[in-house]
LOGURO-377576 format. One line per 3 residues: number of its first residue (from 0); their letters; for each residue y, x, z of C-alpha. Coordinates in steps of 0.02 Angstrom, whole numbers, plus 50000, padded with zeros to 5 digits. Example, Ala and Ser with C-alpha at 12.3 -4.5 7.8 and 13.67 -1.06 7.14 Angstrom:
2
0	AS	49775/50615/50390  49947/50684/50357 $
//
This chain:
408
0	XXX	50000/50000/50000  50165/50067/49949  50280/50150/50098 $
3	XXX	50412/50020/50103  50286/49878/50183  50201/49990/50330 $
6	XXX	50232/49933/50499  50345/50082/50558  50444/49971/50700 $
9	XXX	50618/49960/50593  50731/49815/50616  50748/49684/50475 $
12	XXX	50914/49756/50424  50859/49953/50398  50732/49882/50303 $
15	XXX	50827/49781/50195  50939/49935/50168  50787/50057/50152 $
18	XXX	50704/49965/49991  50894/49950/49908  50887/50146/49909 $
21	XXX	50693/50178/49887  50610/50230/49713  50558/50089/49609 $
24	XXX	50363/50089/49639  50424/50026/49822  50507/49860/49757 $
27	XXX	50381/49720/49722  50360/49693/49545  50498/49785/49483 $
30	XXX	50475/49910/49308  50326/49850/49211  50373/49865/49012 $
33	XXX	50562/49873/49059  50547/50033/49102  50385/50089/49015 $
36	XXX	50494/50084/48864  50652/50178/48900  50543/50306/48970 $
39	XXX	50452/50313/48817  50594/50359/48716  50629/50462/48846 $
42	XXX	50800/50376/48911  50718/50370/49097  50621/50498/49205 $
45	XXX	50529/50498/49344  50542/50343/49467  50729/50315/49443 $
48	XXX	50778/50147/49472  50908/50120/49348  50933/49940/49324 $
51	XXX	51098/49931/49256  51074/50065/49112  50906/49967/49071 $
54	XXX	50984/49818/49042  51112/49900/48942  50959/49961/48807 $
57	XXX	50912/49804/48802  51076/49745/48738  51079/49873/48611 $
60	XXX	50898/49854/48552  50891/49670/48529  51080/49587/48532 $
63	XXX	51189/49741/48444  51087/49798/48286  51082/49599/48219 $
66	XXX	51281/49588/48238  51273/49745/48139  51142/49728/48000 $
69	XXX	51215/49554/47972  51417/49604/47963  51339/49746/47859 $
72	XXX	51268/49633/47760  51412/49536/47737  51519/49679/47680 $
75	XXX	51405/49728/47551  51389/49560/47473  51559/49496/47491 $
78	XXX	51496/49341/47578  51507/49247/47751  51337/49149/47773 $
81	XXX	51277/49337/47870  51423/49308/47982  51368/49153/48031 $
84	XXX	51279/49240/48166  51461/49280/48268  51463/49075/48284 $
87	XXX	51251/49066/48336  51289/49027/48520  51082/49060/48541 $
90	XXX	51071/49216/48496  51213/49292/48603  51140/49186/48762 $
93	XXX	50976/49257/48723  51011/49424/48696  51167/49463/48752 $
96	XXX	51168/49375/48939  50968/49307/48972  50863/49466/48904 $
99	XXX	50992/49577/49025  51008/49460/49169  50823/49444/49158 $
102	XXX	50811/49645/49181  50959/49651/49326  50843/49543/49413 $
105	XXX	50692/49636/49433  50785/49752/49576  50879/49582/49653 $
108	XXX	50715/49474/49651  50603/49622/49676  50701/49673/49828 $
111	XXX	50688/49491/49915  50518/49489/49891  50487/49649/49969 $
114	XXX	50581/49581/50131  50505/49431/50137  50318/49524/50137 $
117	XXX	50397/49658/50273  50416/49506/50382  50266/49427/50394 $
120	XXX	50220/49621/50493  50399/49605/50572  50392/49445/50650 $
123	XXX	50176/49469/50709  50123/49325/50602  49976/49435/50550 $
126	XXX	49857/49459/50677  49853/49664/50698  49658/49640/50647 $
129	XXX	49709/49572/50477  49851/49697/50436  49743/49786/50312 $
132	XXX	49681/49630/50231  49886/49579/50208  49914/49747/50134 $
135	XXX	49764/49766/50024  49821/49590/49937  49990/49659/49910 $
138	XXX	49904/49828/49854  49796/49760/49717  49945/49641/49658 $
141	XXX	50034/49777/49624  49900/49870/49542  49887/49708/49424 $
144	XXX	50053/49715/49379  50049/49895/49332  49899/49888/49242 $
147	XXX	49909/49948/49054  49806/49793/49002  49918/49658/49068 $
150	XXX	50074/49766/48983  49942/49748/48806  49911/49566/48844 $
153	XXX	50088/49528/48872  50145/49632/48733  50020/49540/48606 $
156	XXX	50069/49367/48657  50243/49398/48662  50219/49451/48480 $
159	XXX	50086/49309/48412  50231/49166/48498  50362/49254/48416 $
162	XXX	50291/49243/48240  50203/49091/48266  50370/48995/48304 $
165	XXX	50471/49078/48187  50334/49056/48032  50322/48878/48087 $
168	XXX	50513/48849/48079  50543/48721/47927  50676/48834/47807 $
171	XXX	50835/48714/47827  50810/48787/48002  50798/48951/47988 $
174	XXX	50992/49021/48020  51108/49083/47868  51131/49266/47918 $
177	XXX	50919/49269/47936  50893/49204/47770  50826/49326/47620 $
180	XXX	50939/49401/47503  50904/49499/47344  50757/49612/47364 $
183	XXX	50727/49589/47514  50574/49448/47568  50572/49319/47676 $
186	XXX	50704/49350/47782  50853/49465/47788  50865/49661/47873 $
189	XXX	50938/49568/48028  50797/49419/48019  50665/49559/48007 $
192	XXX	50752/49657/48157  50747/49493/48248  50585/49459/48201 $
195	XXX	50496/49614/48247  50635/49675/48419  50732/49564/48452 $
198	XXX	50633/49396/48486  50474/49519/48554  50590/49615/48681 $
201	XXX	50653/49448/48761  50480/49355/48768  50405/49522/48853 $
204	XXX	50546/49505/49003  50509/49317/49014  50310/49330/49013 $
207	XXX	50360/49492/49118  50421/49341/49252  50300/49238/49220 $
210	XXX	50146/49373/49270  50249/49416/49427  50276/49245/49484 $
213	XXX	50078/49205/49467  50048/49387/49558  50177/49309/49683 $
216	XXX	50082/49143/49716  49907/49270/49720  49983/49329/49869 $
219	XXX	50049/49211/49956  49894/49114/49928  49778/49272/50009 $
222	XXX	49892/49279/50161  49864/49098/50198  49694/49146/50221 $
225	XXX	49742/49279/50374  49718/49177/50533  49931/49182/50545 $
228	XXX	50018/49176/50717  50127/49005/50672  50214/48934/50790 $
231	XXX	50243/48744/50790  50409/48769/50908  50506/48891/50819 $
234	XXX	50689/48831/50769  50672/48860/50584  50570/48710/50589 $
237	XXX	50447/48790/50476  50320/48859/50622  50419/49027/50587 $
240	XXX	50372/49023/50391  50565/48988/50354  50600/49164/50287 $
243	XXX	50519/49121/50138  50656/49036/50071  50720/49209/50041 $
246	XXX	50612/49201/49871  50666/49073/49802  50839/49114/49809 $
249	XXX	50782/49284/49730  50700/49176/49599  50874/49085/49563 $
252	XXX	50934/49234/49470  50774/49212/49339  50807/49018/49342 $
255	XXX	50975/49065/49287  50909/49166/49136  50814/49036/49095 $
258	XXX	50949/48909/49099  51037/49002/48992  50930/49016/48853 $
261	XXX	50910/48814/48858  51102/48830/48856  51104/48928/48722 $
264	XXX	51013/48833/48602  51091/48677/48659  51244/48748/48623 $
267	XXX	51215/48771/48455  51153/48601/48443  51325/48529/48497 $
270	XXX	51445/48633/48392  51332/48577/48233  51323/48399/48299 $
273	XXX	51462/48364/48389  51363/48304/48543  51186/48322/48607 $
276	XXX	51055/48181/48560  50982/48093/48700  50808/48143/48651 $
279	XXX	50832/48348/48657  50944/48314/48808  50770/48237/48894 $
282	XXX	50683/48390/48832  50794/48519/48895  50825/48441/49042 $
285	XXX	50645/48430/49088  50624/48606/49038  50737/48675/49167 $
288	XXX	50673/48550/49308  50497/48622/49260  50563/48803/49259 $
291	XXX	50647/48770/49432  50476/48680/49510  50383/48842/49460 $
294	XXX	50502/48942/49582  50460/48833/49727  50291/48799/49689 $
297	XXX	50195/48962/49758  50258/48921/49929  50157/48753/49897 $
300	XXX	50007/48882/49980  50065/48854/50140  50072/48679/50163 $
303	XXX	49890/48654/50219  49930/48766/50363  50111/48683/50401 $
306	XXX	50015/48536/50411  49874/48555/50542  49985/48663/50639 $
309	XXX	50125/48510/50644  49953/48411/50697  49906/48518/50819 $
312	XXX	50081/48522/50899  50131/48340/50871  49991/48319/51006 $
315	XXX	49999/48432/51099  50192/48445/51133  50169/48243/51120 $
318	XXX	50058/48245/51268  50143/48371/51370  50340/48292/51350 $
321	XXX	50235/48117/51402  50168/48195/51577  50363/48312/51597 $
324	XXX	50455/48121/51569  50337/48042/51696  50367/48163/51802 $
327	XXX	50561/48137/51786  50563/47976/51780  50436/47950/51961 $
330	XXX	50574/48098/52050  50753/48016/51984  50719/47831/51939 $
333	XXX	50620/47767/52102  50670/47608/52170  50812/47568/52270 $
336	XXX	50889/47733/52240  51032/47789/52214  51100/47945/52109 $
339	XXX	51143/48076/52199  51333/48138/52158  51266/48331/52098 $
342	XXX	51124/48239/51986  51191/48326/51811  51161/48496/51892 $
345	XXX	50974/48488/51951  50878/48604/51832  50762/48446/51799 $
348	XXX	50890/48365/51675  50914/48541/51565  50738/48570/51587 $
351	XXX	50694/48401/51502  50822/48404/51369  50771/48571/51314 $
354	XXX	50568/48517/51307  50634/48371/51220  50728/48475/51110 $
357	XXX	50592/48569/51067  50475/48431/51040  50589/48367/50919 $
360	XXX	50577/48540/50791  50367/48522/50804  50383/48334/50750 $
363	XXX	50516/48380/50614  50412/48528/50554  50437/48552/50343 $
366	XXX	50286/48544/50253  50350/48667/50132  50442/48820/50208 $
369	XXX	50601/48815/50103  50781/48729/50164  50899/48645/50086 $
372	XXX	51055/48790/50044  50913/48884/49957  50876/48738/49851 $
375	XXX	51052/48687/49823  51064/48874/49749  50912/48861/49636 $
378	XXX	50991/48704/49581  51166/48792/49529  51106/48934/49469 $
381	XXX	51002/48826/49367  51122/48712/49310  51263/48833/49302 $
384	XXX	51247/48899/49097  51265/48707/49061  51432/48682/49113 $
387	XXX	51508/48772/48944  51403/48648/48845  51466/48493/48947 $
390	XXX	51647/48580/48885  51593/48603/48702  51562/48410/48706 $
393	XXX	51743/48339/48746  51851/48380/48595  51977/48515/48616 $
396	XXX	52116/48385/48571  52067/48295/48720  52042/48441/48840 $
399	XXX	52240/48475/48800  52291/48297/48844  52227/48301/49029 $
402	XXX	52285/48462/49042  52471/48420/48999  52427/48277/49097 $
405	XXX	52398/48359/49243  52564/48490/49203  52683/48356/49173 $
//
């Protein structure tokens, strides 16, 4: 198991601080073919974690050479169709802002995984007989992830979905500046560029998420079968599971990506259309709830175990606030008596409220460990890249108007 997860006593904080400065084999699931190919052409060495300059070659590998080839293009033969590609709000979302954003993520995401795992050791939910079970699943994870046949498998598919969808495109469909011109078949230098890069490179980084978040649910689903210390009481009303929350915020930054290649190609269908027809609204919509479901789902594996332990403590904090208000209720509530004038300082009245208190966090236990600001900020992140594409559908003209109106 890498260093970053042993249980060396430090303090949620220093390690928080210690895997934003550690190598990049210590952050879950970052690298993979993100960096396997800048190190290839030997732009990276060693273990540097360079997240910035990575997404930087992706920019110029799949967004920069098909604004070239195409004004190139258009130069040569006097035309504008190749230009056409400066309007295609898709491609910029895909390759300018997704493909990068989906790279910048790997240290954010990667990094709030790796806290989230630390604390399961931090906080003693795994039982110190099980710590090398808990590390051995997050060991051979990892080892998945790096393995040179899921980089192959993810590689081929990316390819065969990129082909097959573009092949399959009906030809009215197919943008101008991809189209063929003189000698050259089927599709244009920049159509072949985005053919063979371009459309490859960004389905790699999203299959890329789409491995990690299945190696994510693998373990999370092994460490529900540890016999975990959870305790029914604890405040974050998730039997101290509440941390996990932490990944799906991580996740909002590849929900975001996403989102934005929805955007994108919505985009493009309102500046052609005018507006957005019902029907592809429906779809897109759908896709992104279904994207943003995926995020949460994994931490679906603990619900069995939120379950019996709110059972188990529905009862038996049930049973034992029954016997504490009998108790009470006999001592201050006998007949005939009176209150006595210092009452509301006996220690049996803060005593009581604080059982019932906690009583109330067992019975109120979440069944899946995730609150409600981490949702809200899947949910913007999510819906965020649609808010330009609400704009492109009110005319400029009217825009204006409620803008003087507002002025004047």
């Amino acid at each position: 198991m890498p260093a970053a997860f042993a249980d060396d006593g430090r303090s949620f904080a220093e390690m928080s601080a210690m895997i934003a400065s550690r190598p990049t084999r210590d952050v879950l699931f970052e690298g993979g073919p993100s960096i396997e190919l800048p190190r290839r052409f030997g732009l990276l060495r060693g273990s540097r974690r360079d997240v910035v300059f990575r997404a930087a070659f992706v920019i110029a590998l799949a967004w920069l050479p098909l604004v070239i080839l195409s004004t190139a293009q258009a130069l040569a033969l006097n035309t504008d169709s190749e230009l056409s590609i400066l309007r295609d709000v898709g491609a910029h979302a895909r390759y300018l802002l997704a493909a990068p954003l989906l790279i910048v993520a790997e240290a954010e995401c990667g990094g709030r995984l790796s806290i989230v795992l630390r604390q399961f050791i931090t906080a003693g939910l795994v039982p110190d007989g099980q710590v090398e079970r808990f590390n051995t699943a997050i060991a051979s994870s990892r080892r998945l992830f790096d393995s040179k046949a899921a980089y192959a498998a993810i590689a081929a598919l990316a390819y065969l979905i990129g082909v097959t969808a573009l092949v399959s495109l009906p030809a009215e469909q197919v943008p101008a500046w991809m189209r063929p011109v003189s000698v050259i078949p089927l599709y244009s230098l920049a159509g072949w560029w985005h053919l063979l890069v371009s459309i490859p490179l960004l389905l790699i980084a999203v299959l890329g998420w789409i491995w990690r978040l299945a190696l994510w649910t693998r373990i999370l689903w092994l460490t529900t079968r540890l016999d975990l210390h959870l305790m029914a009481s604890h405040p974050d009303r998730a039997a101290g599971l509440g941390f996990l929350a932490i990944s799906v915020r991580g996740f909002s930054i590849v929900s975001a990506a996403f989102a934005i290649i929805t955007a994108g190609r919505a985009g493009n269908v309102v500046l052609l259309a005018g507006a957005l027809p019902p029907r592809q609204f429906v779809i897109y919509a759908g896709a992104q709830l279904a994207f943003a479901t995926l995020f949460v789902a994994p931490l679906l594996a603990f619900t069995p175990a939120l379950l019996k332990t709110w059972r188990k403590g529905t009862l038996e904090y049930g049973s034992l606030s029954r016997r504490v208000g009998s108790a009470f209720e006999d001592k201050w509530f006998v007949a005939n008596r009176g209150a006595e004038p210092a009452a509301l300082d006996k220690p049996d009245f803060s005593a009581t409220t604080d059982l019932y208190s906690i009583t109330a966090n067992v019975q109120a236990i979440r069944f899946v460990p995730i609150d409600n600001a981490s949702l809200l900020m899947l949910a913007g992140a999510t819906l965020l890249p649609f808010v330009p594409v609400a704009v492109l559908t009110v005319p400029l003209d009217v825009i204006w108007s409620n803008i003087k109106d507002l002025l004047i």
